[in-house]
N, C-alpha and C positions, 0 to 999 in steps of 0.2 A: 504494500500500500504506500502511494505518495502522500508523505506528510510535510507541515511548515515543520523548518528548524526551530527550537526553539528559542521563544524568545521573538518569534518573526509571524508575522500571519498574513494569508490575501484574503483581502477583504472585496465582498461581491455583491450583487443584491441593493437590496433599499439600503444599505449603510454605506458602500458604494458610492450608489447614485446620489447619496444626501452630504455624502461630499466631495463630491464633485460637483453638485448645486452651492455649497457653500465656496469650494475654491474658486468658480466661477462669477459668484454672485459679487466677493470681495475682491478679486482682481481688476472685475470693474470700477466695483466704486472707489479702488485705490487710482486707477488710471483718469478717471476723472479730474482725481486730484493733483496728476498732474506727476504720476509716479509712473517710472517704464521698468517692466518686468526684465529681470537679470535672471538667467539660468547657469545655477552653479557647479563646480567641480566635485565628481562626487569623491576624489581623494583630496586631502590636506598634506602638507608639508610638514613635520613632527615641526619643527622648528621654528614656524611659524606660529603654530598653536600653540604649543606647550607649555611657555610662559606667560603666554597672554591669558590665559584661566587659572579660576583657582586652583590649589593641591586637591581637592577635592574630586572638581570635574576633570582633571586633567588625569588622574588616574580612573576614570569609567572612559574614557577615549579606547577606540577596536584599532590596535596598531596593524598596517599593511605593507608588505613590500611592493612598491609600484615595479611592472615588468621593466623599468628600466634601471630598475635599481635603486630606487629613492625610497627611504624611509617616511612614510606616511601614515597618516588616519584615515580612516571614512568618515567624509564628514562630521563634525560633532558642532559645530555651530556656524550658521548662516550668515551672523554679523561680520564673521572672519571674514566670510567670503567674499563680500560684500567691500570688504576694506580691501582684499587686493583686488579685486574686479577696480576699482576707484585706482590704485596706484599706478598700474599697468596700463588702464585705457583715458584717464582724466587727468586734469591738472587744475589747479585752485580757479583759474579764468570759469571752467563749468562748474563751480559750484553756484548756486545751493543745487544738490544732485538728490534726485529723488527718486529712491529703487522697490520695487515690490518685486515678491518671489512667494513660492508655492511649493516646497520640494520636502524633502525629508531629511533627517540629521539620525546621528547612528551612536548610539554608547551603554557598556556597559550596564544592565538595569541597576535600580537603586531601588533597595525593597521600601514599601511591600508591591513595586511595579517587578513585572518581570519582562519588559520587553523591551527588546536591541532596536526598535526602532520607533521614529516619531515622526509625523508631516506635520508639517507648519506653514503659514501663509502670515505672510508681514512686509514690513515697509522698515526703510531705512532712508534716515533724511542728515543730508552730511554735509555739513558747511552752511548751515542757516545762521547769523551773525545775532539775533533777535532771539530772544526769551518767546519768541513768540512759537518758536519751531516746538515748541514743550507742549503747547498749547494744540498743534497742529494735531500732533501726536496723539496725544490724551484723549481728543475729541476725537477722531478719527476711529481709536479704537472703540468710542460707546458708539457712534455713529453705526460700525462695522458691526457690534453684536445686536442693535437696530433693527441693522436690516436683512439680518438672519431672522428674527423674530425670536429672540433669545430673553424671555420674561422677568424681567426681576434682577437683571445683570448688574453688578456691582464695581466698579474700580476702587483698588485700595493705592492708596499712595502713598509713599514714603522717602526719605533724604537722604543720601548716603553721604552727601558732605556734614550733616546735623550728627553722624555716627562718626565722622573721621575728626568730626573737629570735638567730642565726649571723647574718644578712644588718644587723640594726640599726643599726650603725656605718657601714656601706661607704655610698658615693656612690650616690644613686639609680639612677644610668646603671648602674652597676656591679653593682648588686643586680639591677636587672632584666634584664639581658644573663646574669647569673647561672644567674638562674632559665629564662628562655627555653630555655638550654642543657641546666638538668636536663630541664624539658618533654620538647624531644625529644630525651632521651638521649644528647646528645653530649656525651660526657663527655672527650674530648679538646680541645675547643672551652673547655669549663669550666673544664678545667685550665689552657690558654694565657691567657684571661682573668684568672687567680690568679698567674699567673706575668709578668703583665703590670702588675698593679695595685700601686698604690704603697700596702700596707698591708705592718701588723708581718710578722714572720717565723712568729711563734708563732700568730696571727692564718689566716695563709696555709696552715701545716702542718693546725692544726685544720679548714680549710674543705676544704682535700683529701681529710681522708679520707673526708668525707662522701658519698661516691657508692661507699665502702665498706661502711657502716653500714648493712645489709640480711643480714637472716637470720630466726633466730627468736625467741621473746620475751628472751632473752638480752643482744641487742643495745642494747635500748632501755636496760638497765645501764651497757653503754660506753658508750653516747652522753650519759647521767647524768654517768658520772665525767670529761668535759669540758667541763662549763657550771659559768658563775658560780651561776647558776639555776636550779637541777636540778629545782623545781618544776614548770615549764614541762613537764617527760616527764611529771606523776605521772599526770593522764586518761588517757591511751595507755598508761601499764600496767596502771591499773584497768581499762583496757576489755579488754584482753587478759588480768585474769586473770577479769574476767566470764568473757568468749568460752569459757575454758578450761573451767572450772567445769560450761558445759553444753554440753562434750563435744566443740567444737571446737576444740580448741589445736592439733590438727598441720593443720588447712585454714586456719589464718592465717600469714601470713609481715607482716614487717616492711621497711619501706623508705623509711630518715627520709630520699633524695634525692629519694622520690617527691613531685613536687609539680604544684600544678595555678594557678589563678588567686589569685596573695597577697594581691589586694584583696576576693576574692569569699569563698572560704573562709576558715576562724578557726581552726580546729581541726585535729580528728582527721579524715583524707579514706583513701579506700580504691576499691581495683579491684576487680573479680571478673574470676575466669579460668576458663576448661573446662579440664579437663584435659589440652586439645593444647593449652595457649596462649592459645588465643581470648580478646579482651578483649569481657566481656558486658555490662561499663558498671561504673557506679561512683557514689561520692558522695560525702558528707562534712556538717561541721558551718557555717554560713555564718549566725552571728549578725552579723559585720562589713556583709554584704551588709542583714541586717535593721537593722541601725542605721544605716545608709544611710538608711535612710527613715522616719529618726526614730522606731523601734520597739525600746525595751527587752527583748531578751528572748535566749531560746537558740532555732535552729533548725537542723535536719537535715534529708537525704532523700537519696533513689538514685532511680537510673533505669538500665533493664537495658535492651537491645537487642533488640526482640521478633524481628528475623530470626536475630539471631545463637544466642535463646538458641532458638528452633525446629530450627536447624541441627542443635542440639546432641541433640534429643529425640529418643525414637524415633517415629518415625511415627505416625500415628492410624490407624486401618482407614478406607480410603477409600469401598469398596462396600457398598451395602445387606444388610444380613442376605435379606429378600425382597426380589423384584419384582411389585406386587400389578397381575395383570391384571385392568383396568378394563371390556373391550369388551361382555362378555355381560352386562351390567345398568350401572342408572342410576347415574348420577356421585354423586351425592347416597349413595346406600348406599356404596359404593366411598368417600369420605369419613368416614363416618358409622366404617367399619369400621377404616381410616388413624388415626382421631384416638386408636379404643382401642389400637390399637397404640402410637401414641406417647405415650400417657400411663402406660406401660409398659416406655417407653426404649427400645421396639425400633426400628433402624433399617431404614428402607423405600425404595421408589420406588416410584411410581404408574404403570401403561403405560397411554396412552389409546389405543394403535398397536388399530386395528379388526381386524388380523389376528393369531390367538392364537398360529399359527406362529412367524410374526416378534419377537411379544411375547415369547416363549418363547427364541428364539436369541439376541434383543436382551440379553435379561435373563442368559444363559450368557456370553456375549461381555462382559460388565462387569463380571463378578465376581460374581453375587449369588449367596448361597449355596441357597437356594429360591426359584422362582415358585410363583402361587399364581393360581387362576381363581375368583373371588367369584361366578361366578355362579353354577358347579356345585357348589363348597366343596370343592375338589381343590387337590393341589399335589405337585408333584414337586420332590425333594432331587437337585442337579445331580452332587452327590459318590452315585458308585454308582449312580446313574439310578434314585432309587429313586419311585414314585409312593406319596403318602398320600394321606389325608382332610387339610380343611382345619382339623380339630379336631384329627389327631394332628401338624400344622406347629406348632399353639398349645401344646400339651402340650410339644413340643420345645424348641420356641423359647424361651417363656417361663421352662420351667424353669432357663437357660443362667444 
């Protein structure tokens, strides 16, 4: 028997189709915006990645020998890609550059998931000089779960300069043990490492509460009135009172423990959630990771989960409106007839089955709402067994 590896699956059917409606549905509305799809490499260069991620993710990376000999990954992140796609084919004169992709990234599972791979659909905006590209971003993504028809979706947003400028003082081991612990939320592990570490008292009280300092835009006030540097919050309030402004202030929530990679991101970083929960992916601001590579500039981008957010969608109809039986004339007509249909968005299936019985039962047994015999110009409506002309199936049909 042919089985997936594990860890890997093909997926078929209405989960399939619903996203491939999703990847579709968002490619558009990113190209409106004015973003041209890049198609990435699906090897990486060890060398290239390696350092630019965490210890974390950089050990779930699937290492490969490329046949030419090059020490490589499978893909394990899209932003990378994106950065040498910009190096190779751009130069600062095209920026603000704005890229949308749809592809998948590949690593090690991290329980309690057990699967080597993930498709993803996002945008990448590099070189926007303006606070406002945050803004772009941000919207963009509730816009995107919009118009999936995604209920209840939620953006969390959070700081990573508000974490780098709490953690600046502490011992490197200490910061990054810190952090690891918001990662995966263990906020007990956090707290015995604070109560471990030989820093002030006042020092300690303030980094405690920080895995408190989550709510609504309100918060980002307290968490204001305990820095030496209150500047540090002012982008995260301006982006939040964008967000508000056009109409989203109760789908964002705040979460300055939320954090993700300190060397990768610089900024303002955010989740998306369904309304049960579901995390649909996320992104944030990662100028640090661009000046890594000796590029002056601002950049952002997301990436959403294309199984996750299909899960979330309602179905697409899976069955043909007709079943156009083919038997009683030449394929060529039966074609000819198909193409005006679908240049009309009607959906179809073709029967080349020689017997018009079986065409007929085939076509009831799958769903479709009329057969249709091209040779006679007849058709019958399965609801109500009603028999027409194949000119009043078009009058029907068409008019829907």
């Amino acid at each position: 028997m042919i089985r997936d590896p594990r860890g890997c699956s093909n997926i078929g059917g209405a989960p399939a189709a619903n996203m491939e409606r999703c990847r579709s549905s968002l490619m558009h509305l990113f190209s409106l915006y004015g973003y041209h799809p890049f198609s990435p490499a699906e090897f990486q260069l060890i060398e290239d990645v390696w350092d630019k991620i965490s210890p974390a993710r950089a050990r779930r990376l699937i290492p490969v020998m490329s046949p030419l000999g090059e020490p490589c990954v499978l893909r394990g992140d899209l932003t990378l890609s994106a950065l040498s796609y910009l190096a190779v084919h751009h130069t600062q004169n095209d920026w603000p550059l704005r890229l949308s992709y749809a592809d998948r990234v590949f690593s090690a599972p991290a329980p309690p998931k057990g699967n080597l791979e993930e498709s993803q659909v996002g945008v990448e905006l590099i070189g926007c000089k303006e606070e406002g590209a945050d803004t772009e971003a941000a919207v963009l993504l509730l816009r995107a779960l919009d118009l999936l028809g995604i209920e209840n979706s939620t953006v969390v947003l959070g700081d990573v300069s508000f974490l780098s400028c709490l953690f600046a003082d502490l011992p490197a081991d200490l910061s990054s043990q810190l952090a690891d612990a918001l990662i995966e939320r263990c906020y007990t592990r956090y707290s015995a490492l604070l109560d471990g570490a030989s820093i002030a008292e006042e020092r300690r009280a303030l980094l405690k509460r920080l895995p408190m300092l989550k709510g609504g835009a309100p918060v980002i006030d307290e968490a204001v009135s305990l820095l030496d540097v209150p500047e540090v919050l002012m982008p995260l309030r301006r982006l939040c009172a964008e967000i508000s402004a056009l109409g989203y202030g109760e789908r964002v929530l705040i979460d300055l423990s939320f954090v993700r990679d300190l060397g990768y991101y610089s900024g303002v970083i955010y989740n998306a959630y369904s309304g049960d929960g579901t995390l649909l992916g996320g992104g944030g601001r990662y100028d640090g990771l661009l000046a890594g590579e000796g590029i002056v500039g601002r950049a952002v981008g997301f990436g959403l989960n294309l199984k996750e957010l299909a899960s979330q969608c309602p179905p697409p109809r899976q069955v043909p409106l007709v079943t156009l039986w083919c038997g009683g004339c030449r394929s060529s007509e039966a074609l000819r007839y198909a193409d005006a249909l679908s240049r009309k968005n009607v959906q179809f299936e073709l029967s080349w089955c020689a017997d018009k019985d079986e065409s007929r039962e085939s076509a009831r047994r799958r769903g479709s709402l009329w057969w249709a015999d091209l040779a006679s110009k007849s058709a019958f409506m399965f609801a109500g067994g009603r028999a027409a002309t194949l000119k009043e199936f078009e009058e029907e049909a068409l008019s829907c």
